[in-house]
C-alpha positions as CSV (number, residue, x, y, z in Angstrom):
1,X,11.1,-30.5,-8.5
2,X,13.6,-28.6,-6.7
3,X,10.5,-26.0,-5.2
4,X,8.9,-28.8,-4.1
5,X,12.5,-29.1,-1.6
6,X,13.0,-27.4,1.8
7,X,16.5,-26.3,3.0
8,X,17.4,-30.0,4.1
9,X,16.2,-31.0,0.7
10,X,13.1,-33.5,1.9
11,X,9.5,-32.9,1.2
12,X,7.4,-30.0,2.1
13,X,4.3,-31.4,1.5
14,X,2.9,-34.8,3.0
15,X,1.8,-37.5,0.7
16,X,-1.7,-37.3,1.6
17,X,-1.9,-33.7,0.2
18,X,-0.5,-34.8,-3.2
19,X,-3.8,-34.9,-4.3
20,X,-5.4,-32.0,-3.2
21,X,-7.0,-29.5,-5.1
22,X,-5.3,-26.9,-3.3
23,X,-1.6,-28.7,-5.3
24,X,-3.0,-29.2,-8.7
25,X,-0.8,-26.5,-9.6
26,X,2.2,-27.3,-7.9
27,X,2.7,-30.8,-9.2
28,X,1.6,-34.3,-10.9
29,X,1.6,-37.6,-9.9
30,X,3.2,-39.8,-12.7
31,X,3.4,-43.6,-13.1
32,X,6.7,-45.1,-13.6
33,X,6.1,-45.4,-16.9
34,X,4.9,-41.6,-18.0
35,X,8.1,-40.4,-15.7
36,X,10.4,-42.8,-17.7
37,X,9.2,-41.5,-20.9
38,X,8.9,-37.6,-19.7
39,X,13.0,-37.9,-18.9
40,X,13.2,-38.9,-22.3
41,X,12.4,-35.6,-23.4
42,X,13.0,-33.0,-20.6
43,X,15.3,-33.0,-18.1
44,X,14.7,-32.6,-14.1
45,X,16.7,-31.6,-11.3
46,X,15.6,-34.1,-8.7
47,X,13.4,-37.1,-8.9
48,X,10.9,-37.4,-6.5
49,X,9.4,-41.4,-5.5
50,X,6.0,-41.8,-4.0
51,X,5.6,-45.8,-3.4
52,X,2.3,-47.1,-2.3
53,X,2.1,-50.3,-0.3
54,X,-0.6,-52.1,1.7
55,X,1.2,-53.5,5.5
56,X,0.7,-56.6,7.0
57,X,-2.8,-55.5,8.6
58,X,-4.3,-54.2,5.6
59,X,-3.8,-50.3,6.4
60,X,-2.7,-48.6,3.2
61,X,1.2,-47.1,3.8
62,X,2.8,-43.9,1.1
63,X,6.4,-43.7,1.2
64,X,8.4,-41.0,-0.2
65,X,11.8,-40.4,-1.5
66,X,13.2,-38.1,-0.6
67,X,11.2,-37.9,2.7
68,X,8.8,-35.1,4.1
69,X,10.4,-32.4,6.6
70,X,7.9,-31.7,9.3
71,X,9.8,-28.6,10.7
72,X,9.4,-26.7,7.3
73,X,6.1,-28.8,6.0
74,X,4.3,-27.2,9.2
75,X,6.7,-23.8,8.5
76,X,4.5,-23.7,5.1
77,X,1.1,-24.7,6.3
78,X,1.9,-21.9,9.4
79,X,2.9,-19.2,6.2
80,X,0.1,-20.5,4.1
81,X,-2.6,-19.8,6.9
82,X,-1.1,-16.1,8.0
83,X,-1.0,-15.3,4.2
84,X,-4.9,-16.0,3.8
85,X,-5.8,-13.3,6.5
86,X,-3.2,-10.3,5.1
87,X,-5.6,-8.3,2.8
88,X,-3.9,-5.9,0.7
């Protein structure tokens, strides 16, 4: 999980993106339950959490652990976009 990690070891990608296409081959969301038995058989540098709760008004709120890093998440999305216009 450590590529996942910036520098200050949080997040470079926001929750919301977890899901995206554009990640499938980055990562995997896992229940609790497929990461306990996955550390059964392999290990893992750094356990990532991604808790999803509903708030007091009904708005759906992701936490992660560790959390995301907005300087180098929008470092990466800055990278990401100049690398789609360098044609070589």
């Amino acid at each position: 999980n450590v590529p996942l990690l910036c520098e200050h070891n949080l997040l470079l990608y926001k929750p919301e993106d977890m899901n995206s296409p554009d990640n499938a081959t980055r990562f995997t969301l896992v229940w609790k339950e497929e990461w306990d038995k996955l550390i059964g058989y392999f290990e893992y540098d750094v356990e990532i959490t991604v808790i999803q709760s509903t708030d007091a008004d009904g708005h759906i709120v992701v936490v992660t652990v560790p959390g995301v890093c907005s300087t180098c998440l929008n470092e990466r999305i800055r990278q990401e976009e100049e690398g789609k216009f360098i044609f070589s």
